[in-house]
C-alpha positions in Angstrom: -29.9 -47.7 17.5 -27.6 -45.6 15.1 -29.4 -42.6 15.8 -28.3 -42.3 19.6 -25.4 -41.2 18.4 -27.1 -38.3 16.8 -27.8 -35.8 19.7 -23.7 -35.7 19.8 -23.0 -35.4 16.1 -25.8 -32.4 16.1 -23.4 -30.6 18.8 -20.2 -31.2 17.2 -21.4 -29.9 14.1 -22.7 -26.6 16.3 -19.6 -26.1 18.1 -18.2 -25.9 14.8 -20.1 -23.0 13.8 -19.6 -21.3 17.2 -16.0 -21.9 17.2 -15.6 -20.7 12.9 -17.9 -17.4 14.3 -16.0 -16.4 16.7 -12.6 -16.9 14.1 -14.4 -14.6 11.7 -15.5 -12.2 14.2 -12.0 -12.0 16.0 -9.1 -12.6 13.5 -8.2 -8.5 13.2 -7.8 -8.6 17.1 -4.4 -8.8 18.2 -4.1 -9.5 22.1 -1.5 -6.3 24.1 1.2 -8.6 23.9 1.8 -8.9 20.1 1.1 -5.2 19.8 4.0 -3.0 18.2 5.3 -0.5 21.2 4.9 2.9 19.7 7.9 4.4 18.2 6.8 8.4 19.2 7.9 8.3 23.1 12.0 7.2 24.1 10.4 6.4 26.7 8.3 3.6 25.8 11.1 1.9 23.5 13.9 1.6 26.5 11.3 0.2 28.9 12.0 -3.4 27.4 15.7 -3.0 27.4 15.4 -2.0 30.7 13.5 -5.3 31.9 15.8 -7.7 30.2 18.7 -6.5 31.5 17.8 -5.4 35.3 15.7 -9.0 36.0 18.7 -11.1 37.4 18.7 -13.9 35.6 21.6 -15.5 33.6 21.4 -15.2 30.1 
């Protein structure tokens, strides 16, 4: 009977894997938002500014 449990211990084990490979394979990727805005354009460095302080909301 113990070994009913197996087919469900096999794909823990292999989601693992799957789940350690893609970590390996996507750990240097950083998503857009975590990006640092480029420092070469004005442009591009008031466009946050801008956003905060023209939204509306309370602060």
């Amino acid at each position: 009977m113990p070994a009913l449990g197996l087919p469900f211990v096999i794909a823990g084990a292999l989601k693992i894997v799957y789940d350690l490979a893609i970590l390996a394979a996507f750990r240097s990727l950083r998503p857009p938002e975590e990006k640092k805005p480029s420092t070469s354009s004005p442009a591009a460095a008031a466009a946050p500014a801008e956003r905060r302080s023209g939204d509306g909301a309370p602060e």
